[in-house]
Biotite code that builds the C-alpha atoms (Angstrom):
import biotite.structure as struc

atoms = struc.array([
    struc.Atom([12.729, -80.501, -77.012], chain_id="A", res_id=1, res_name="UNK", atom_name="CA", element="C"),
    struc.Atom([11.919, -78.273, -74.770], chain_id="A", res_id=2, res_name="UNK", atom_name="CA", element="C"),
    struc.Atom([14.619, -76.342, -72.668], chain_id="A", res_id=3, res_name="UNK", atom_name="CA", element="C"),
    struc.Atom([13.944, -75.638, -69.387], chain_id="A", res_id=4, res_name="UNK", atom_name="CA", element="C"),
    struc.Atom([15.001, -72.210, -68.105], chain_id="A", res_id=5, res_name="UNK", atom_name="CA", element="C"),
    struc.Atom([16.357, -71.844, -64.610], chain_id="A", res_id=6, res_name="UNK", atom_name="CA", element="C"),
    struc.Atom([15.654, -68.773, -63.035], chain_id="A", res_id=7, res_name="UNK", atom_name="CA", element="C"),
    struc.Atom([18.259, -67.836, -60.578], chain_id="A", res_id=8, res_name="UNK", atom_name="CA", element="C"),
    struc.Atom([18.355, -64.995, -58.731], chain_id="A", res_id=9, res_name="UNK", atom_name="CA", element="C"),
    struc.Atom([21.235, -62.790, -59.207], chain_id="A", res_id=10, res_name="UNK", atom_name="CA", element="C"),
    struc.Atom([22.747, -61.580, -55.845], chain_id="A", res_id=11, res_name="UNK", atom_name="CA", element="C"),
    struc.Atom([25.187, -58.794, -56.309], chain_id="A", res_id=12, res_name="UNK", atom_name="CA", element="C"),
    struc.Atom([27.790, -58.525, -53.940], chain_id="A", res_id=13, res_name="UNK", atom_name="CA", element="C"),
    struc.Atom([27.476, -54.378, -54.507], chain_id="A", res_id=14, res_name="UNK", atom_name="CA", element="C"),
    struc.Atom([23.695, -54.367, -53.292], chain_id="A", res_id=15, res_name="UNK", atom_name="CA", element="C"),
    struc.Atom([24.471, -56.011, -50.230], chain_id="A", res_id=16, res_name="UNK", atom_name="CA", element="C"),
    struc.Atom([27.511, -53.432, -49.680], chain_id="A", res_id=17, res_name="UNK", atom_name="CA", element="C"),
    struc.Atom([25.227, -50.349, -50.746], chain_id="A", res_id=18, res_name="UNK", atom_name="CA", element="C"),
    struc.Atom([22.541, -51.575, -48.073], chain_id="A", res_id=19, res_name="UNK", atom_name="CA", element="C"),
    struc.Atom([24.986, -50.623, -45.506], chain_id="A", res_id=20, res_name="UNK", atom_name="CA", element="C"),
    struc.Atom([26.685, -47.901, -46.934], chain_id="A", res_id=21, res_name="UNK", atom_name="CA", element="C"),
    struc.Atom([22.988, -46.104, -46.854], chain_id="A", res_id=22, res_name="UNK", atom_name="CA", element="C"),
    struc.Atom([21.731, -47.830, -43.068], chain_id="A", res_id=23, res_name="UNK", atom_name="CA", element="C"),
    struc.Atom([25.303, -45.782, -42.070], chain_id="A", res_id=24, res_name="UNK", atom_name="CA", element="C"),
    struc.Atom([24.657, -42.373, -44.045], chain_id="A", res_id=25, res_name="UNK", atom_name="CA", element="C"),
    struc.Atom([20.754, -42.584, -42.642], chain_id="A", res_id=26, res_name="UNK", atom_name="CA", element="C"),
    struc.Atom([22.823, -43.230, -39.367], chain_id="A", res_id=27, res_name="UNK", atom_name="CA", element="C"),
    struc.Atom([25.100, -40.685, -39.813], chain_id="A", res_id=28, res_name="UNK", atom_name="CA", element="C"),
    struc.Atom([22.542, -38.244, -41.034], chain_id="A", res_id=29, res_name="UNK", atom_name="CA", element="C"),
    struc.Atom([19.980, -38.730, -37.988], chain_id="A", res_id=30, res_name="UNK", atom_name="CA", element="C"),
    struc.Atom([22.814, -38.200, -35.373], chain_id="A", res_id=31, res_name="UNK", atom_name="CA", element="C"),
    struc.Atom([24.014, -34.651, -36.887], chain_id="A", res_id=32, res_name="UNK", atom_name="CA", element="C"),
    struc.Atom([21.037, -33.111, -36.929], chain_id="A", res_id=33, res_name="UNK", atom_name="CA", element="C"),
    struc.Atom([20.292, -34.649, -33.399], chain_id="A", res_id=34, res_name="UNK", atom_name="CA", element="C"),
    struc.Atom([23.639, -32.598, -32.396], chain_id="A", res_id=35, res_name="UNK", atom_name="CA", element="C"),
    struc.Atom([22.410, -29.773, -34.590], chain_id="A", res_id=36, res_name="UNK", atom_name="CA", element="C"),
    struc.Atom([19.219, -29.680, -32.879], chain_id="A", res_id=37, res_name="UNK", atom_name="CA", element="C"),
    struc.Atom([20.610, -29.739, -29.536], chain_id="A", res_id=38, res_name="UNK", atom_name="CA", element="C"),
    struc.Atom([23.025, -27.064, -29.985], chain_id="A", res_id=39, res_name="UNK", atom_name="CA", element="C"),
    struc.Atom([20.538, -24.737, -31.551], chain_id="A", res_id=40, res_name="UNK", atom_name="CA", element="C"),
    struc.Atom([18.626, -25.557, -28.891], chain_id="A", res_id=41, res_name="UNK", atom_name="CA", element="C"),
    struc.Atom([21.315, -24.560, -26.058], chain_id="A", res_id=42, res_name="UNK", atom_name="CA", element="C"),
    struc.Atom([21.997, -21.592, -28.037], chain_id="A", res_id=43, res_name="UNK", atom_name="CA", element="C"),
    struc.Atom([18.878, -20.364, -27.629], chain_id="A", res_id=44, res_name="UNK", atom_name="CA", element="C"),
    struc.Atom([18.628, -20.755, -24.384], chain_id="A", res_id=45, res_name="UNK", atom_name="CA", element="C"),
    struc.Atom([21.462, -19.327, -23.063], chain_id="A", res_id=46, res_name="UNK", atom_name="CA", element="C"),
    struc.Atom([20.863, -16.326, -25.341], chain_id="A", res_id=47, res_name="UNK", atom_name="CA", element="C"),
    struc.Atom([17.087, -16.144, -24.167], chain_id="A", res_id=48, res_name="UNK", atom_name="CA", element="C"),
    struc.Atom([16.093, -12.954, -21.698], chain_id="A", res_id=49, res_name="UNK", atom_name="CA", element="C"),
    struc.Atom([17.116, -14.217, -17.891], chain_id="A", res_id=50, res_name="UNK", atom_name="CA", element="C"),
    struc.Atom([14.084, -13.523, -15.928], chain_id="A", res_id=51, res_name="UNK", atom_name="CA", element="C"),
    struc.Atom([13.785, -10.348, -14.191], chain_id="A", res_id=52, res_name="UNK", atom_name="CA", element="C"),
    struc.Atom([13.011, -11.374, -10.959], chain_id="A", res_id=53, res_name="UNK", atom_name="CA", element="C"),
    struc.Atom([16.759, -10.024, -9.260], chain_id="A", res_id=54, res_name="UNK", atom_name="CA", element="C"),
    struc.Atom([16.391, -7.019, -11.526], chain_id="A", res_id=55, res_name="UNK", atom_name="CA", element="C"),
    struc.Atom([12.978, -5.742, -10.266], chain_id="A", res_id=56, res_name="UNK", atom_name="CA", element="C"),
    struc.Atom([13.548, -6.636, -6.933], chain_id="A", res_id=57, res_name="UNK", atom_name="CA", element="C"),
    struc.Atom([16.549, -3.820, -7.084], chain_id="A", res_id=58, res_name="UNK", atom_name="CA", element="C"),
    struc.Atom([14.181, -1.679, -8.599], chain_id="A", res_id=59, res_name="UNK", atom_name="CA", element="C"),
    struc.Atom([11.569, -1.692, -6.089], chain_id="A", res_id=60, res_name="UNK", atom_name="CA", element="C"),
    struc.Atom([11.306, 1.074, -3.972], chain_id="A", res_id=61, res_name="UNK", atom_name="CA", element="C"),
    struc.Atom([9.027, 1.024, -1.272], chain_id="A", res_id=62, res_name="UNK", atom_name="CA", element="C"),
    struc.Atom([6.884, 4.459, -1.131], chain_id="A", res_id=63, res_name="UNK", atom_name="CA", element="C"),
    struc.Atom([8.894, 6.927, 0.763], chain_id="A", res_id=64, res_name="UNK", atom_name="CA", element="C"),
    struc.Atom([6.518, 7.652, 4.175], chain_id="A", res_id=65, res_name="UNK", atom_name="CA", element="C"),
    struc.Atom([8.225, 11.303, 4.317], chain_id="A", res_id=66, res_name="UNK", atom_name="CA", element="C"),
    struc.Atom([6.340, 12.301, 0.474], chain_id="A", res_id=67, res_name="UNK", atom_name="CA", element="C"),
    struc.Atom([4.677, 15.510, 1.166], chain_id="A", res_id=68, res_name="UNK", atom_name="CA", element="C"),
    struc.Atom([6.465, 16.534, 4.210], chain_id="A", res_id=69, res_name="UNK", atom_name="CA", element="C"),
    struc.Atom([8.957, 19.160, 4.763], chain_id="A", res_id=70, res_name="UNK", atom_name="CA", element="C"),
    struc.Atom([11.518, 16.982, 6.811], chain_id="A", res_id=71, res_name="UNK", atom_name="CA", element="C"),
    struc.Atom([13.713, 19.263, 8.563], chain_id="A", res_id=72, res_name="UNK", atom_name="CA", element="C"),
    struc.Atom([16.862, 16.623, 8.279], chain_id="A", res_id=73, res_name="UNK", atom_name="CA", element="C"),
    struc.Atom([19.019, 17.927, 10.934], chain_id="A", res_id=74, res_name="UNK", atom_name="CA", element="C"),
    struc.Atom([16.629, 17.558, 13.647], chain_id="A", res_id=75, res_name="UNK", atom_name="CA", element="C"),
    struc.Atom([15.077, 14.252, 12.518], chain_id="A", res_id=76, res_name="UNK", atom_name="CA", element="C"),
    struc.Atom([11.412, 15.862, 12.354], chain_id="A", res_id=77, res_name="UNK", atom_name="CA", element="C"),
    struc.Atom([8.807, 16.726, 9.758], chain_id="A", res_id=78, res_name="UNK", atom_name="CA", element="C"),
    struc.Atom([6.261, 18.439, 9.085], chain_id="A", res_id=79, res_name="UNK", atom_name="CA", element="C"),
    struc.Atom([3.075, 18.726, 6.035], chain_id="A", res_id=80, res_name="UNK", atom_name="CA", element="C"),
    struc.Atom([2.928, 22.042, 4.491], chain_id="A", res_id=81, res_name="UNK", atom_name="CA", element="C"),
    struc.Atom([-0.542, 23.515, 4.355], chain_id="A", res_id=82, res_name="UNK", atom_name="CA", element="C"),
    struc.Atom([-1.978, 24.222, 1.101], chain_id="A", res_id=83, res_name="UNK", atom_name="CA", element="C"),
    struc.Atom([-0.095, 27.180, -0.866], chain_id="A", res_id=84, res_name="UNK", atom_name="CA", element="C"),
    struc.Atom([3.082, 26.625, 0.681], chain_id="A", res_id=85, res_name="UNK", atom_name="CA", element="C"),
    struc.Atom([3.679, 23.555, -0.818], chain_id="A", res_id=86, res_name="UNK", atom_name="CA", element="C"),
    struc.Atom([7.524, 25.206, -1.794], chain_id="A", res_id=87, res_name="UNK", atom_name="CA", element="C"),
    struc.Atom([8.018, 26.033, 2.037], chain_id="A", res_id=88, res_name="UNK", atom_name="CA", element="C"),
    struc.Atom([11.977, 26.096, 2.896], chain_id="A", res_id=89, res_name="UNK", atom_name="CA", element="C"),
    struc.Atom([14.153, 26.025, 5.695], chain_id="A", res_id=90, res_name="UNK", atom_name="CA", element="C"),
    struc.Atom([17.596, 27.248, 7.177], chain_id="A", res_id=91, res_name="UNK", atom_name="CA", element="C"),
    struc.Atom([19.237, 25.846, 10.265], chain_id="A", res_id=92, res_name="UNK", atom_name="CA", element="C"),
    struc.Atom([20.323, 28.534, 12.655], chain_id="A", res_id=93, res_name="UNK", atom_name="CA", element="C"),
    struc.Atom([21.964, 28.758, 15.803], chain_id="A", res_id=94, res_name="UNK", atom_name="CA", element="C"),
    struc.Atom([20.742, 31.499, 18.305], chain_id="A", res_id=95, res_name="UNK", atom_name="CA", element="C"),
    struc.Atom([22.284, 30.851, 22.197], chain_id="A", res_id=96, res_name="UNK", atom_name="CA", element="C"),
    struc.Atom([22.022, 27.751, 23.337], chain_id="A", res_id=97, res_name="UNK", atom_name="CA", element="C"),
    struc.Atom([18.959, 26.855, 21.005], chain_id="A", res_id=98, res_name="UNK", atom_name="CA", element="C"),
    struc.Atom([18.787, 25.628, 17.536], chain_id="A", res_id=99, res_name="UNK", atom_name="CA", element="C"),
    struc.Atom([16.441, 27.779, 15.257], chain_id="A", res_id=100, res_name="UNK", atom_name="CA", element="C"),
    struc.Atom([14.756, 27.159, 11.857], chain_id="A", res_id=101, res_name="UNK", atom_name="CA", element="C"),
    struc.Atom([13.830, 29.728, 9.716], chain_id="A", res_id=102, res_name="UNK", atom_name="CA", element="C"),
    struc.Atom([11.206, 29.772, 7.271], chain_id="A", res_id=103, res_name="UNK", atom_name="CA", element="C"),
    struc.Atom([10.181, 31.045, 3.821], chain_id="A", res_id=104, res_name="UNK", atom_name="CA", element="C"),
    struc.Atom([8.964, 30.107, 0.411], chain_id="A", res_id=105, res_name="UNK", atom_name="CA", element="C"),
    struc.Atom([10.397, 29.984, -2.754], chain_id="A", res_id=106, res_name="UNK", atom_name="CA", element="C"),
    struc.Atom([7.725, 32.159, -3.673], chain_id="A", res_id=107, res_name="UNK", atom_name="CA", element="C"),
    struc.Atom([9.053, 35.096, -1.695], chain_id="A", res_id=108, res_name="UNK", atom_name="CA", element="C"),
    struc.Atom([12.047, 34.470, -1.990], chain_id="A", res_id=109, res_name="UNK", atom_name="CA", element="C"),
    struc.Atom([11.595, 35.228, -5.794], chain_id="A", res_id=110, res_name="UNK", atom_name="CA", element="C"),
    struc.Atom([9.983, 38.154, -4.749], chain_id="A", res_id=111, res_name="UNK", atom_name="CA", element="C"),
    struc.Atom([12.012, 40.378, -2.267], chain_id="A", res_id=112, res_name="UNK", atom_name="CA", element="C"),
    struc.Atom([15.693, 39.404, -1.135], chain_id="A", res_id=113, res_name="UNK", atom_name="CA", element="C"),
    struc.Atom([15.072, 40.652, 2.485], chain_id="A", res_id=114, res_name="UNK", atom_name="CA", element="C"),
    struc.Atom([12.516, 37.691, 2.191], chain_id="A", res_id=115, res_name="UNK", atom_name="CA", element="C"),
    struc.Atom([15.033, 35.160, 2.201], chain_id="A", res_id=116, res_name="UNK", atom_name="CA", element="C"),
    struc.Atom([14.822, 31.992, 5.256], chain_id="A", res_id=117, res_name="UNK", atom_name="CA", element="C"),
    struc.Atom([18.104, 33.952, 6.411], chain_id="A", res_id=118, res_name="UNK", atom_name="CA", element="C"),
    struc.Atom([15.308, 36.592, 7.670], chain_id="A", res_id=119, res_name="UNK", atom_name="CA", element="C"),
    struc.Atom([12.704, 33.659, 9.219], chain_id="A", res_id=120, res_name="UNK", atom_name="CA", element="C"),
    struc.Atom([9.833, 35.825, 7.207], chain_id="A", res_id=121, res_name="UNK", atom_name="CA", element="C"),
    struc.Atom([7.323, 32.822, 8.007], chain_id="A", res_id=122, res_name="UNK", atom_name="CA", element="C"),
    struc.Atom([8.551, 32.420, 11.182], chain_id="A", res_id=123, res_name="UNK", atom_name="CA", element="C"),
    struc.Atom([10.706, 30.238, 13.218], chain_id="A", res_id=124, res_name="UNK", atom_name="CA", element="C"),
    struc.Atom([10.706, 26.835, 15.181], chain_id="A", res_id=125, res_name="UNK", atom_name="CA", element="C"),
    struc.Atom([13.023, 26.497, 18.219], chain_id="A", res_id=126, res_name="UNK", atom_name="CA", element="C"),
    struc.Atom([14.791, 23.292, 19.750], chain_id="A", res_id=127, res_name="UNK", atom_name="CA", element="C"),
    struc.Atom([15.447, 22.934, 23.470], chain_id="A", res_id=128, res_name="UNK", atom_name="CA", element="C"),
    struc.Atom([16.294, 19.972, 25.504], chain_id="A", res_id=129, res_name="UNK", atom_name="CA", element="C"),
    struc.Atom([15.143, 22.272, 28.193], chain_id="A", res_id=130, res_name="UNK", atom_name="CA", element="C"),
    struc.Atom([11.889, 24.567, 28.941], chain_id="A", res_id=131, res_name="UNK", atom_name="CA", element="C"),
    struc.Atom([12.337, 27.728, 27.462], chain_id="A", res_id=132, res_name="UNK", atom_name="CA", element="C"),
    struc.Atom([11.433, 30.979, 29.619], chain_id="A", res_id=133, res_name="UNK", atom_name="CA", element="C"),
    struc.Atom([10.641, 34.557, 28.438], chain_id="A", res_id=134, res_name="UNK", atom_name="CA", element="C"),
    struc.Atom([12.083, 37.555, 30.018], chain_id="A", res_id=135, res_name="UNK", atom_name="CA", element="C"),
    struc.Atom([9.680, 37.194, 32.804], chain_id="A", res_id=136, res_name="UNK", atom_name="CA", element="C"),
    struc.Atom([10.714, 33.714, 33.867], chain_id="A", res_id=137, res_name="UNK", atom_name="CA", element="C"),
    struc.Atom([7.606, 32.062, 33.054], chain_id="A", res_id=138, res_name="UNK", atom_name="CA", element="C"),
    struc.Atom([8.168, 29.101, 31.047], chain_id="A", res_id=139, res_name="UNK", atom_name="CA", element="C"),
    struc.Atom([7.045, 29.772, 27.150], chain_id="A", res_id=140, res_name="UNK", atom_name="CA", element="C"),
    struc.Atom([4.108, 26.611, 26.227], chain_id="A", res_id=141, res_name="UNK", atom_name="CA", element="C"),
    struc.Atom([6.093, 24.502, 23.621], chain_id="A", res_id=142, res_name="UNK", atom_name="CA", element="C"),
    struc.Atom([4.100, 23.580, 20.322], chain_id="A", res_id=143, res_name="UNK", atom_name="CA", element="C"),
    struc.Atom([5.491, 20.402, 20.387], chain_id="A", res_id=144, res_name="UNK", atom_name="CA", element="C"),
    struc.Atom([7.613, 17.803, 22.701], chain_id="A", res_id=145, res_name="UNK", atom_name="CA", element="C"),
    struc.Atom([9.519, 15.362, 20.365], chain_id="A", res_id=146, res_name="UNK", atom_name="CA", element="C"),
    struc.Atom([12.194, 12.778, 21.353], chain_id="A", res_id=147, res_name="UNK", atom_name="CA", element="C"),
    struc.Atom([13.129, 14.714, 24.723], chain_id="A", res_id=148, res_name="UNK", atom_name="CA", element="C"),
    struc.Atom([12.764, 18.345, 22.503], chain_id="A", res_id=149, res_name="UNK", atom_name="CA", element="C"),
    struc.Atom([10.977, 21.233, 22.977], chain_id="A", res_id=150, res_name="UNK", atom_name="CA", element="C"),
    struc.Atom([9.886, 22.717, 20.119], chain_id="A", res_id=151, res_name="UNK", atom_name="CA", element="C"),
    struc.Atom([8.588, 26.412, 19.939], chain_id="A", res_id=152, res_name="UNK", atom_name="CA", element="C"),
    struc.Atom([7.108, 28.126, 16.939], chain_id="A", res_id=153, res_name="UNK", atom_name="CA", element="C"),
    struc.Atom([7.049, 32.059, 16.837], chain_id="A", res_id=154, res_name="UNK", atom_name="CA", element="C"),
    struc.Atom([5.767, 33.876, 14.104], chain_id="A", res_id=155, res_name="UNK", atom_name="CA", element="C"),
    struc.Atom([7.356, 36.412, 11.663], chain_id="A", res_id=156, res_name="UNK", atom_name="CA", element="C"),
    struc.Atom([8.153, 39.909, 13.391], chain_id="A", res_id=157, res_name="UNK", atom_name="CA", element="C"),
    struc.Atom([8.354, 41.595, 10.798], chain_id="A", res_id=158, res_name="UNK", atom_name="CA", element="C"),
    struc.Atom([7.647, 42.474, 6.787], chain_id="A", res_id=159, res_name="UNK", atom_name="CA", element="C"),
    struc.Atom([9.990, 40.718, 4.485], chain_id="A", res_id=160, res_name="UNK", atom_name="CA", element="C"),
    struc.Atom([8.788, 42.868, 2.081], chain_id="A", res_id=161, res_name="UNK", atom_name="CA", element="C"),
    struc.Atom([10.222, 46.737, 1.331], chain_id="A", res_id=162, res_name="UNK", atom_name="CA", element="C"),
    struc.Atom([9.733, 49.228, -1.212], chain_id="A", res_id=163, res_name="UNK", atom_name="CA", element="C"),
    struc.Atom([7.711, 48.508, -4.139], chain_id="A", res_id=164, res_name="UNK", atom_name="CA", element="C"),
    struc.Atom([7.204, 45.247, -3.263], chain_id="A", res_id=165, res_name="UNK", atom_name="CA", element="C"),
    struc.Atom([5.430, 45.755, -0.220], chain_id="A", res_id=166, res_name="UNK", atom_name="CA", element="C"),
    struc.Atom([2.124, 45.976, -2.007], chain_id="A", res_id=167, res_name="UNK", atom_name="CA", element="C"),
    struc.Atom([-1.228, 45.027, -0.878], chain_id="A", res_id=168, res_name="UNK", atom_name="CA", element="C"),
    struc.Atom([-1.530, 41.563, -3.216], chain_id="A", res_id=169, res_name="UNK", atom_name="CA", element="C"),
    struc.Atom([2.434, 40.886, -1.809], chain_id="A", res_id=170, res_name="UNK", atom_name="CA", element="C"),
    struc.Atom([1.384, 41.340, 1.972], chain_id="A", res_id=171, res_name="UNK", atom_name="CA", element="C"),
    struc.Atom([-2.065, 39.045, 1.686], chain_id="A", res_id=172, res_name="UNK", atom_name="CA", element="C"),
    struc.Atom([0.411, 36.740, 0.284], chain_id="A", res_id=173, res_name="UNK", atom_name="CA", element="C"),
    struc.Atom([2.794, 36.865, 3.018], chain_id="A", res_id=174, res_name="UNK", atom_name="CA", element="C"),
    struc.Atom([0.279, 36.659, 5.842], chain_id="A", res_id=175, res_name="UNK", atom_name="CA", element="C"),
    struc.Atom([-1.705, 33.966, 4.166], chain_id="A", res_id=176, res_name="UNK", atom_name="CA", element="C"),
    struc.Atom([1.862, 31.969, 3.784], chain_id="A", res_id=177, res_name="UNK", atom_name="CA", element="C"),
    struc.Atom([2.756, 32.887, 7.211], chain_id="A", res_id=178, res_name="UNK", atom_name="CA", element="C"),
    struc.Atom([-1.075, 31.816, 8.896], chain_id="A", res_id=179, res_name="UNK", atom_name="CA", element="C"),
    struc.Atom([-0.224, 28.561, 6.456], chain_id="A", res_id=180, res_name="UNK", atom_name="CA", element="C"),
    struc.Atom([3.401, 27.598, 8.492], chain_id="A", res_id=181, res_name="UNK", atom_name="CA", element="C"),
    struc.Atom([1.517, 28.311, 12.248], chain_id="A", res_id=182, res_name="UNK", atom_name="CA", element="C"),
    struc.Atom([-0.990, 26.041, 11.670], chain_id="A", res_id=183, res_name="UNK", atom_name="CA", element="C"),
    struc.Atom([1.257, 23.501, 9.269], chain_id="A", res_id=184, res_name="UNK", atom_name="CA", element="C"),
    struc.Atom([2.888, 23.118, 13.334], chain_id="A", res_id=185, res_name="UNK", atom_name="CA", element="C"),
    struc.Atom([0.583, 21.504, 13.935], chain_id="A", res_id=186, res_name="UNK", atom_name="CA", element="C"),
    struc.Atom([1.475, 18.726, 12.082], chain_id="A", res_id=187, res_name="UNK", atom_name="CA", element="C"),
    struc.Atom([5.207, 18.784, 13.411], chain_id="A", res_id=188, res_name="UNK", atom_name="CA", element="C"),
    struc.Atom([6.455, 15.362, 14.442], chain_id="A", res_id=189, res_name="UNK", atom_name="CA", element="C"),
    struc.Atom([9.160, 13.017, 13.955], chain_id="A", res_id=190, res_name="UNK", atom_name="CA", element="C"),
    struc.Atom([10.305, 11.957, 10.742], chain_id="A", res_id=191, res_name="UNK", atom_name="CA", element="C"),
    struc.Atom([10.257, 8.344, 9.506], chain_id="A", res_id=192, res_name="UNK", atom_name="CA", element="C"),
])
């Protein structure tokens, strides 16, 4: 006798419940680190550098056209200091019915008091809205006629310089400074 053996296939009902369970935990597992990835993602982001264009654009400065001049502020006109009076200052003075800048450098200032721009030692520049005339009553040639002004330069009158200051090396310096401001005139115009 032979016995026939069946072969059946075993189904159990656990496999069919663990198939799921898994499908759901792959499920599960694939949508957090989808969130995961998309919040590291924004985090980044919004901690990345912001671009600089609003920044630099307040940081630009265009070059400043008045660089090298001595802009005398008050009177809304400039002028470029000849070489070696690059530290060339100024004082606003009022003398009649003209305005009057004085001149001087920091240079002699340094070296005398009485050289001060108080004391005009490299001369001064007059404002007028009208002709200036001498004692005479002839009318004085302005160096310059800005914006309705007359401007007149006159040179220094005097030394600055006294005592043992008023060496030979001090005075070449004061008339090479004060040669430097006459001629600087004539570079006087209006500011920018």
């Amino acid at each position: 006798m032979q016995q026939k053996t069946e072969q059946t296939a075993i189904v159990r009902p656990h496999s069919k419940r663990s198939l799921i369970i898994l499908g759901l935990l792959l499920l599960i597992c694939a949508v957090s680190g989808g969130v995961f990835l998309w919040q590291a993602n924004t985090v980044q982001r919004s901690h990345a550098p912001k671009p600089q264009i609003e920044s630099e654009a307040a940081s630009f400065r265009p070059p400043n056209p008045n660089e090298g001049y001595l802009v005398i502020k008050e009177w809304g006109v400039r002028l470029k200091p000849r070489q070696g009076i690059e530290d060339l200052r100024y004082i606003l003075m009022a003398q009649n019915t003209e305005e009057q800048v004085g001149f001087s450098s920091e240079k002699l200032q340094n070296l005398d008091p009485g050289c001060s721009t108080l004391n005009a030692p490299l001369g001064a520049l007059e404002r007028s809205k009208v002709a200036i005339t001498d004692a005479t009553g002839t009318a004085r040639s302005p160096t310059k006629v800005i914006d309705g002004y007359y401007y007149y330069f006159t040179g220094p009158q005097a030394s600055c310089l006294s005592g043992n200051k008023d060496t030979t090396a001090n005075i070449e310096l004061l008339e090479a400074q004060s040669d430097s401001v006459a001629t600087s005139m004539t570079s006087l115009e209006a500011a920018h």
